[in-house]
BAFI-3210 file (N, C-alpha, C; in Angstrom, 3 decimals, decimal comma, padded with zeros to 6 digits):
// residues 201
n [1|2|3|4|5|6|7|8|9|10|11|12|13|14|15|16|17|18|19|20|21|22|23|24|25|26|27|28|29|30|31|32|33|34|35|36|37|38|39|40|41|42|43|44|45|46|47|48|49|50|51|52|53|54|55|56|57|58|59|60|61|62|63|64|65|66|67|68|69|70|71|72|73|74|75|76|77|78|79|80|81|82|83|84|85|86|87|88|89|90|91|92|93|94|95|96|97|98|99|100|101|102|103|104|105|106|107|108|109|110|111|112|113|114|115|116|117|118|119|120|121|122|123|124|125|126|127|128|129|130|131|132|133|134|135|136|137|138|139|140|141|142|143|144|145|146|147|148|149|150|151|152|153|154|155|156|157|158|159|160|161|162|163|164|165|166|167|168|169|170|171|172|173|174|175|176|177|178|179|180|181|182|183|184|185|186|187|188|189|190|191|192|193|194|195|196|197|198|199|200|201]
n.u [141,301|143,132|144,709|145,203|144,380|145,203|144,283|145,332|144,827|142,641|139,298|136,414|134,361|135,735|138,716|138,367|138,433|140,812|144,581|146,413|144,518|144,514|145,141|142,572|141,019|141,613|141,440|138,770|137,670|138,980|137,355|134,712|134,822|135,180|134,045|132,557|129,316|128,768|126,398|124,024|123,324|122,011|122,101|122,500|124,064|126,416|129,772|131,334|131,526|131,165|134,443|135,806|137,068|139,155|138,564|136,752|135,443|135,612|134,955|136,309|136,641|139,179|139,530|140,533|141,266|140,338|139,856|140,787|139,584|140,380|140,059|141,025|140,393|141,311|142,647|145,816|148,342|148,126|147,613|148,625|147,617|145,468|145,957|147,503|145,532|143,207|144,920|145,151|143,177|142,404|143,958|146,233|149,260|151,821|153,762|151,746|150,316|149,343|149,928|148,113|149,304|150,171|152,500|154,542|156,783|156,401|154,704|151,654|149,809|151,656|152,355|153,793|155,072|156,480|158,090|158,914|161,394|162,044|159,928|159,829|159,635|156,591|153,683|151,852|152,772|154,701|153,836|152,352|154,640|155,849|153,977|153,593|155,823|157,799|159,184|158,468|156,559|153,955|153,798|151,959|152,577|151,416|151,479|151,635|152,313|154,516|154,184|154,916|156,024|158,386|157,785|155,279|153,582|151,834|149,802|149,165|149,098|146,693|144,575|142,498|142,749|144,171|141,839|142,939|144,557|142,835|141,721|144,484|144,438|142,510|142,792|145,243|143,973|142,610|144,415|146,013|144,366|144,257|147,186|146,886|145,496|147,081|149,477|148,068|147,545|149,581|151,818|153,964|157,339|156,664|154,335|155,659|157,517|156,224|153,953|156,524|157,929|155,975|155,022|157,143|158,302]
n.v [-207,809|-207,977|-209,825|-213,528|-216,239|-219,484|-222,903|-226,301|-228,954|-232,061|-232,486|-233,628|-235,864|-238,345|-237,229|-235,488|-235,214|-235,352|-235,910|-234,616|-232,841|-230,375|-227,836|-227,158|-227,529|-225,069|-222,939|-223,207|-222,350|-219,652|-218,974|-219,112|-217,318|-214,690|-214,061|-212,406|-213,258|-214,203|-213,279|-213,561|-216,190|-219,331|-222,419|-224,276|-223,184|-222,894|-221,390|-221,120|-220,719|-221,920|-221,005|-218,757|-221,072|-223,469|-224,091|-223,663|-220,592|-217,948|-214,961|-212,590|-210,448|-208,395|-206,569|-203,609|-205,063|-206,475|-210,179|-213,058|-216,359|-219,660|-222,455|-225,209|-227,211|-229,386|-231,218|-232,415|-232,610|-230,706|-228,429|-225,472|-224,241|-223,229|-221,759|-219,577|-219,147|-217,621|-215,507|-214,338|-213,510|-212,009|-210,407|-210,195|-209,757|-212,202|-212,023|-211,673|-214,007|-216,943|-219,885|-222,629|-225,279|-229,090|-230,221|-232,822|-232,909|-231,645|-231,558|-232,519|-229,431|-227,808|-224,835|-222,942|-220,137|-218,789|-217,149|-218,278|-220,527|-223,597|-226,825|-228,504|-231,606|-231,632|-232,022|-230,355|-227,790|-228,263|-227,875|-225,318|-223,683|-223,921|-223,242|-220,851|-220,006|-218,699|-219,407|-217,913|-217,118|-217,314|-219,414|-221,323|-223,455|-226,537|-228,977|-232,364|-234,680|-237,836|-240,104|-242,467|-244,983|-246,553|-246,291|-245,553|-243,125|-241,857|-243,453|-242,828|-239,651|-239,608|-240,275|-240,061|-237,791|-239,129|-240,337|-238,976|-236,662|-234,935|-233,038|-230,926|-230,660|-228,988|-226,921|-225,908|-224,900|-223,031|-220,951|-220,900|-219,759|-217,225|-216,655|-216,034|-213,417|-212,075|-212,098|-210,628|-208,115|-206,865|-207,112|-209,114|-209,322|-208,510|-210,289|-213,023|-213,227|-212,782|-215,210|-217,239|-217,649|-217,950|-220,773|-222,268|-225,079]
n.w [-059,448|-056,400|-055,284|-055,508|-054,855|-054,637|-054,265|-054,277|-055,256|-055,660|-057,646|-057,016|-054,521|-053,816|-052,924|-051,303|-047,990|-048,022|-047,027|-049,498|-050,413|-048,412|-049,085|-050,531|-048,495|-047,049|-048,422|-048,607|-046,304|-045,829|-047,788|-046,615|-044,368|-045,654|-048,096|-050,695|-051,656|-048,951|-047,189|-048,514|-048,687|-048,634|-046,240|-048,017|-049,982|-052,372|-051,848|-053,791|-057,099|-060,816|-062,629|-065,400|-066,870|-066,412|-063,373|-059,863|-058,493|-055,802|-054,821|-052,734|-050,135|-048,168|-045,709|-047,257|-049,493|-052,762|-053,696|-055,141|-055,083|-055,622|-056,926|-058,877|-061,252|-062,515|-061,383|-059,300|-060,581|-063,172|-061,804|-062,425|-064,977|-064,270|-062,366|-064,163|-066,184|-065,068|-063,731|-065,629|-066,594|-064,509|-064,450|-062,347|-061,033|-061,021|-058,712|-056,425|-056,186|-054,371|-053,607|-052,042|-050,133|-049,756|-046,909|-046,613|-045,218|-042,939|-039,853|-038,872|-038,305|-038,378|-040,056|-042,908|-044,403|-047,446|-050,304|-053,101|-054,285|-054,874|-056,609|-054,705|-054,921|-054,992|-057,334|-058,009|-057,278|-059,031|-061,446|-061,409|-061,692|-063,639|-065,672|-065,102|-065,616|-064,097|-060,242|-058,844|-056,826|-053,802|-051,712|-049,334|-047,136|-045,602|-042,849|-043,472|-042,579|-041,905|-042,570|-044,249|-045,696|-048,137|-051,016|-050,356|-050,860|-052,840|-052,284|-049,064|-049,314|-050,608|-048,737|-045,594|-043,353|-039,859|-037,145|-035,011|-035,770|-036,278|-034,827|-035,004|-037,308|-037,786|-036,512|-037,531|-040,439|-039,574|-038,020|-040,917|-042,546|-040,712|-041,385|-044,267|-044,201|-042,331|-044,512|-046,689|-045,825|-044,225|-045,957|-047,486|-046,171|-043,683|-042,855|-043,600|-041,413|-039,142|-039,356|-039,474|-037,364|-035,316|-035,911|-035,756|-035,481]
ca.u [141,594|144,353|145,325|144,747|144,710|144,810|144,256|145,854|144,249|141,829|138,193|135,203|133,866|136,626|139,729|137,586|138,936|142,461|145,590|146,529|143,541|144,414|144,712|141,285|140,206|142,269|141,158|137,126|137,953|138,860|136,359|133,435|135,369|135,412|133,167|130,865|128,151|127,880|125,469|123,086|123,588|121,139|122,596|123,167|124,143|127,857|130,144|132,352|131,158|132,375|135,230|136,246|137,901|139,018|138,864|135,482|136,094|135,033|135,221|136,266|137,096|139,653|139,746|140,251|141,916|139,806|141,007|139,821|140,129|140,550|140,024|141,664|139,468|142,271|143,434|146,960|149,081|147,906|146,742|149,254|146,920|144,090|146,766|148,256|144,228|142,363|145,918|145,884|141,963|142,019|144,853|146,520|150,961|152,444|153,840|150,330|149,382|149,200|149,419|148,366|150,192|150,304|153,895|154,678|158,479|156,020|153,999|150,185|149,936|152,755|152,562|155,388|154,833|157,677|157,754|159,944|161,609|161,683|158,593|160,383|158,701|155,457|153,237|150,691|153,599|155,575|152,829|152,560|156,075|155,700|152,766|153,992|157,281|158,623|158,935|158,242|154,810|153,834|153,636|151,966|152,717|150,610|151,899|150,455|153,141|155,197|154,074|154,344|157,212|159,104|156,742|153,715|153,463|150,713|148,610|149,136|148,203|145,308|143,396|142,237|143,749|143,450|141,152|143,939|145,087|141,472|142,035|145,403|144,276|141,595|143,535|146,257|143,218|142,287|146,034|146,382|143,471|145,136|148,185|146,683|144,780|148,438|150,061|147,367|147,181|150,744|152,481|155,056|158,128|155,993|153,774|156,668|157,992|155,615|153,663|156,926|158,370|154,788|154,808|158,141|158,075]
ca.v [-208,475|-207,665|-211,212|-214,489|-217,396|-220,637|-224,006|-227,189|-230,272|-232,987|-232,085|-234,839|-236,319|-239,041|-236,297|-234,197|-235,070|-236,106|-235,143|-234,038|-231,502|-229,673|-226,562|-226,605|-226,898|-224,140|-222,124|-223,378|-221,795|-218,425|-218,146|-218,934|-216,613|-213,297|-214,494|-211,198|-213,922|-215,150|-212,791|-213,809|-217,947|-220,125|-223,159|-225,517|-222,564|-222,841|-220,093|-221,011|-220,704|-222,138|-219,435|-219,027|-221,870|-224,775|-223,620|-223,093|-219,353|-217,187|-213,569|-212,453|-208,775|-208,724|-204,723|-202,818|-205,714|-207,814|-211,229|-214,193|-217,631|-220,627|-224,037|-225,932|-228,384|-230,049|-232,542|-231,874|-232,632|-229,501|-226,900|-224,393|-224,240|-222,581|-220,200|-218,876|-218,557|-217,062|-214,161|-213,281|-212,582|-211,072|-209,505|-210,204|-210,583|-213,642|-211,152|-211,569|-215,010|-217,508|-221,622|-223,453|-226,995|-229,816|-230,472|-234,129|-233,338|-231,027|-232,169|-231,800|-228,609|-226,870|-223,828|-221,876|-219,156|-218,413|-216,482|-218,663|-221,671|-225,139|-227,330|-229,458|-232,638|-231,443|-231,702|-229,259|-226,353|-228,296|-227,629|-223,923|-223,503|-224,074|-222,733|-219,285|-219,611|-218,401|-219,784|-216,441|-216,570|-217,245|-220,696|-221,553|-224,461|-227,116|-229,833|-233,431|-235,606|-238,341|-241,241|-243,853|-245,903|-246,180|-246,552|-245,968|-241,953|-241,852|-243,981|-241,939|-238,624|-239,996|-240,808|-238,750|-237,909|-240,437|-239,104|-238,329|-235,983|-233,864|-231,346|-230,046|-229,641|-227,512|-225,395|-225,694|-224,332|-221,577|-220,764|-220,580|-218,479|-216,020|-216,465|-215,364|-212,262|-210,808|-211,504|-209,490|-207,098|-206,575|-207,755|-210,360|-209,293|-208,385|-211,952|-214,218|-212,751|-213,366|-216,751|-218,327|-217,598|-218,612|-221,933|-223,054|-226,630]
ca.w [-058,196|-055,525|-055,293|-056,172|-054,166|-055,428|-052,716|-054,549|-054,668|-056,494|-057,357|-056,237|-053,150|-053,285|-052,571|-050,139|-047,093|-047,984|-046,636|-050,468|-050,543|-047,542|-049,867|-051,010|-047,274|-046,101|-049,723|-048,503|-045,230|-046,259|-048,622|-045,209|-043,627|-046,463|-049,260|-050,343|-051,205|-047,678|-046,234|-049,307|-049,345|-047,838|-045,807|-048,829|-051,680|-052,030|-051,870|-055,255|-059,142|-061,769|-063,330|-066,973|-066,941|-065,557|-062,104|-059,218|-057,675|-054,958|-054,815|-051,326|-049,433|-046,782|-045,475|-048,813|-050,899|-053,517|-053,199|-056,078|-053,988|-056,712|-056,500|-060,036|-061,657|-063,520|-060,908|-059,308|-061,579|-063,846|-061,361|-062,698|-066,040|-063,866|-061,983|-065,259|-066,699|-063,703|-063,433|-066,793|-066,965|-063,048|-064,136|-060,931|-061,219|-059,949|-056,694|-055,587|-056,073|-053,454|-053,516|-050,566|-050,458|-048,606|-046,795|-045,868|-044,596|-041,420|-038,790|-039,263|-037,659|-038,427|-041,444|-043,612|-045,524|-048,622|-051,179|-053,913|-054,174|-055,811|-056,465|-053,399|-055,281|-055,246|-058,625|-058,097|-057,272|-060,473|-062,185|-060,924|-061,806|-065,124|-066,147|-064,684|-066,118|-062,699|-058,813|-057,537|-056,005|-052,454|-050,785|-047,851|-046,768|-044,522|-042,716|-043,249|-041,605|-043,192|-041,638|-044,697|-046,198|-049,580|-052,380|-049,997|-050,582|-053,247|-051,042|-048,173|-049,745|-051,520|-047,771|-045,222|-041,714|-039,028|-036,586|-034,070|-035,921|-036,874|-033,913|-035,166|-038,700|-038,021|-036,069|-039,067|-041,249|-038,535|-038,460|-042,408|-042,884|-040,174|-042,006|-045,496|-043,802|-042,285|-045,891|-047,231|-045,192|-043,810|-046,692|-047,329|-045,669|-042,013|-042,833|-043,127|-040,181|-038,014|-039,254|-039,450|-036,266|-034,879|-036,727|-035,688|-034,688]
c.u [143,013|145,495|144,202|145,138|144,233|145,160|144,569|145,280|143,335|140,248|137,320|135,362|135,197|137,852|139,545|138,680|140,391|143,614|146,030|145,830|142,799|144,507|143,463|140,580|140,459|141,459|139,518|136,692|137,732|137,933|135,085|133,822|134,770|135,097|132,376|129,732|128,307|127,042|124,213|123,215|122,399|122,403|123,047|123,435|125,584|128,227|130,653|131,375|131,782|132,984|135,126|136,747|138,036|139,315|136,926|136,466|135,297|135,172|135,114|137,027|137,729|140,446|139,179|141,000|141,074|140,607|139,868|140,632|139,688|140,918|139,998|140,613|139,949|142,842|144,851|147,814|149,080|147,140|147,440|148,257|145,663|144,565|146,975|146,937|143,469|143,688|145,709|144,039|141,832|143,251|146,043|148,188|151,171|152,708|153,223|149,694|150,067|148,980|149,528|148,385|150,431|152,400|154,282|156,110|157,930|155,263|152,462|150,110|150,660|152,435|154,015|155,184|156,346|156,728|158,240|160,805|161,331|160,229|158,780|159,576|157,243|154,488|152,685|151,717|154,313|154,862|152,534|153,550|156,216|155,054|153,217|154,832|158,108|158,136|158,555|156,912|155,012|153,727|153,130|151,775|151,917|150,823|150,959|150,922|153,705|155,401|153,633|156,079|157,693|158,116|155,398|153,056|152,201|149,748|148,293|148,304|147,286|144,204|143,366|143,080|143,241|142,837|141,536|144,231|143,819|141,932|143,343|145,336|143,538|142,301|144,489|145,419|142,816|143,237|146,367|145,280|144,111|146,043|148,098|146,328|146,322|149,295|149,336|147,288|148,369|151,182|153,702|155,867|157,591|155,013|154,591|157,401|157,382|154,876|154,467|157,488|157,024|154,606|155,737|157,657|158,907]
c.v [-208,120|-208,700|-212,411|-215,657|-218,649|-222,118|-225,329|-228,319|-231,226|-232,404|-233,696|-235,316|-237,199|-238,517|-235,905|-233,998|-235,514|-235,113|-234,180|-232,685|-230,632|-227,799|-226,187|-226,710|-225,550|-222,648|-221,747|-222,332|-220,201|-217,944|-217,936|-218,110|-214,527|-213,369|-213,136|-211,797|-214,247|-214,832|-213,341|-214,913|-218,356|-221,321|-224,154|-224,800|-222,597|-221,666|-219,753|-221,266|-220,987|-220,747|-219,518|-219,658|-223,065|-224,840|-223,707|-221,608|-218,622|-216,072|-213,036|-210,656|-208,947|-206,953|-204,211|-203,535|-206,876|-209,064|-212,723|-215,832|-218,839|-222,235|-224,704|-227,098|-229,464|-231,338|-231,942|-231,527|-231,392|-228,444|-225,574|-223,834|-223,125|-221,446|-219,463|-218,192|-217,480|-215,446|-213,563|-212,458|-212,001|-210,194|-209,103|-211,204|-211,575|-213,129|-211,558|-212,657|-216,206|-219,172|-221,999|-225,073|-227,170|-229,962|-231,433|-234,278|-232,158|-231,894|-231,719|-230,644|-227,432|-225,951|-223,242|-221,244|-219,000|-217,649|-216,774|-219,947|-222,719|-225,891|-228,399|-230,810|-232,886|-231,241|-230,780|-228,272|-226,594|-227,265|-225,601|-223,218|-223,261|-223,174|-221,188|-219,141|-219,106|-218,942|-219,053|-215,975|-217,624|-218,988|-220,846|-222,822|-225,499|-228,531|-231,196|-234,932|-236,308|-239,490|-242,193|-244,125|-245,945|-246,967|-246,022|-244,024|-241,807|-242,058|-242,795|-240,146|-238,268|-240,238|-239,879|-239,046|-238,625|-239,196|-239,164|-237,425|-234,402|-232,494|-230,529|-229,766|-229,128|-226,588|-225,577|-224,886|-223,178|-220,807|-220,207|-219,371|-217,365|-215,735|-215,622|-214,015|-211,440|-210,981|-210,695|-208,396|-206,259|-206,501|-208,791|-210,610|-209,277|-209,825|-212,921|-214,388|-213,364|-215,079|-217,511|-218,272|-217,931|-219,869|-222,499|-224,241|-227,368]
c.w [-057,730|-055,517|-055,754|-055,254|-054,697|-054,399|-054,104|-053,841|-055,644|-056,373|-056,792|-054,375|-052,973|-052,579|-051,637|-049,178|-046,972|-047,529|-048,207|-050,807|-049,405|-047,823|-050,024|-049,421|-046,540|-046,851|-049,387|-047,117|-045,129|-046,917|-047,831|-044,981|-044,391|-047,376|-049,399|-050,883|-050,167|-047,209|-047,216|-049,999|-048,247|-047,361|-047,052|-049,858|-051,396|-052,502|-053,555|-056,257|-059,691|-062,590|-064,741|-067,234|-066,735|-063,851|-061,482|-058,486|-056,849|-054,358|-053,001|-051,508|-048,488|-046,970|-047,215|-049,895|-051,498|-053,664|-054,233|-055,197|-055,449|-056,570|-058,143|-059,917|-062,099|-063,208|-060,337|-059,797|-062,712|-063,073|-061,889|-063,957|-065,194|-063,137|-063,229|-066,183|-065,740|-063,680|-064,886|-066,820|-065,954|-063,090|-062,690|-061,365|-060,142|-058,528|-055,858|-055,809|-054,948|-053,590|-052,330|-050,896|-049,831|-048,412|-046,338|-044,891|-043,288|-041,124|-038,799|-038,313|-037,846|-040,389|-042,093|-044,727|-046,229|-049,769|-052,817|-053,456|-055,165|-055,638|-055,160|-053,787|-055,590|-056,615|-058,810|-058,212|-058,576|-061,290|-062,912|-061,996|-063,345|-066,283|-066,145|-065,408|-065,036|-061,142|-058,075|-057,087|-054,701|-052,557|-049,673|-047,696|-045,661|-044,488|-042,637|-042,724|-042,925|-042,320|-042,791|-044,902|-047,761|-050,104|-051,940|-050,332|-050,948|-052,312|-049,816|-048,443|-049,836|-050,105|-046,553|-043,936|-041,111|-037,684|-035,435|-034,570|-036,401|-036,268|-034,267|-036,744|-038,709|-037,307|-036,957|-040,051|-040,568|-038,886|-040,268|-042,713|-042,245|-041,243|-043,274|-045,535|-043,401|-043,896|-046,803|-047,160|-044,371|-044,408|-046,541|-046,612|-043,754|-041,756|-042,782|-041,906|-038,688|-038,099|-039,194|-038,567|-035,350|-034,895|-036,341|-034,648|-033,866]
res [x|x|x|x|x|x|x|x|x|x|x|x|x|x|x|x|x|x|x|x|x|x|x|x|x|x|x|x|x|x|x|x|x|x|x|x|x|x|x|x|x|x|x|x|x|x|x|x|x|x|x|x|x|x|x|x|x|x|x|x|x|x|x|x|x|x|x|x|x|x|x|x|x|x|x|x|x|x|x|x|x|x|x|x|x|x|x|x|x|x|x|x|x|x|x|x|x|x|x|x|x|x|x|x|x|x|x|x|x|x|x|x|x|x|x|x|x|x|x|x|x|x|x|x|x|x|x|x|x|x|x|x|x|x|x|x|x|x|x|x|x|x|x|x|x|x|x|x|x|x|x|x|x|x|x|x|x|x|x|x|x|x|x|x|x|x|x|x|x|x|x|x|x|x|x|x|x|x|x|x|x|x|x|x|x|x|x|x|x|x|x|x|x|x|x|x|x|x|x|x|x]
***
């Protein structure tokens, strides 16, 4: 595999739609999008398999780069465990791997691609961080507002968007998928370039 993308977030029905597991929608996205099962799924066959691991995965093509899309089974708190498994058997260096994570200090809507950096409080990227032994893989970032109060964050995370805000996270998930297709396909330095001068809020 070329890359490795990995969407951050909680598995089960209860998570689904939460602001927290706006990774695995953005991750579910891409994989509709550039899945090479889609032409041979029926309406209810899903795209992802379980991996070697503790991960579901979904083998995608975007132009001429293989691309493994990864959705952590582990819970947030340990998604780095399913990055650090999934790279070593796809063989795919940190350079080239990809976490999509929610951002509560943007505005639902708003993206930011990086390439490095701190876990900025976040467990899932702690997690990452760790696991890798280095900060130096991609980020894309997705805004989910920061509309609670001291102590109330958990909560907040944990529930889904209010449905004012639906229409700008699907175009946030439209948007991110773009976003992942020019860092693929442009690379890093010409992708940050442009999604984040696009994205500015």
């Amino acid at each position: 595999m070329d890359w490795l993308i990995v969407g951050l977030g909680n598995p089960g029905v209860r998570y689904a739609e939460t602001r927290h597991n706006i990774g695995w929608m953005v991750a579910e996205a891409f994989a509709r999008k550039h899945s090479i099962k889609k032409q041979g799924l029926s309406v209810h066959s899903s795209l992802f398999s379980a991996g070697k691991g503790e991960w579901n995965e979904a083998r995608c093509t975007v132009r001429d780069s293989n691309v493994l899309v990864v959705l952590p089974t582990t819970y947030m708190n340990l998604s780095g465990k399913a990055a650090v498994q999934a790279g070593k058997i796809f063989r795919v260096p940190v350079g080239r791997m990809v976490a999509i994570v929610d951002e509560y200090n943007f505005p639902v809507g708003r993206i930011h691609l990086k390439n490095s950096g701190s876990d900025g409080g976040h467990n899932g990227t702690a997690s990452m961080i760790a696991e890798l032994g280095t900060p130096s893989f991609f980020r894309l970032r997705c805004g989910i507002d920061k509309r609670f109060g001291p102590g109330e964050l958990v909560e907040y995370v944990l529930n889904p968007f209010a449905p004012g805000e639906i229409s700008a996270r699907d175009t946030m998930i439209e948007q991110s998928v773009i976003a992942l297709e020019t860092l693929i396909e442009l690379g890093a330095a010409r992708a940050m370039q442009i999604v984040n001068v696009q994205n500015k809020a």
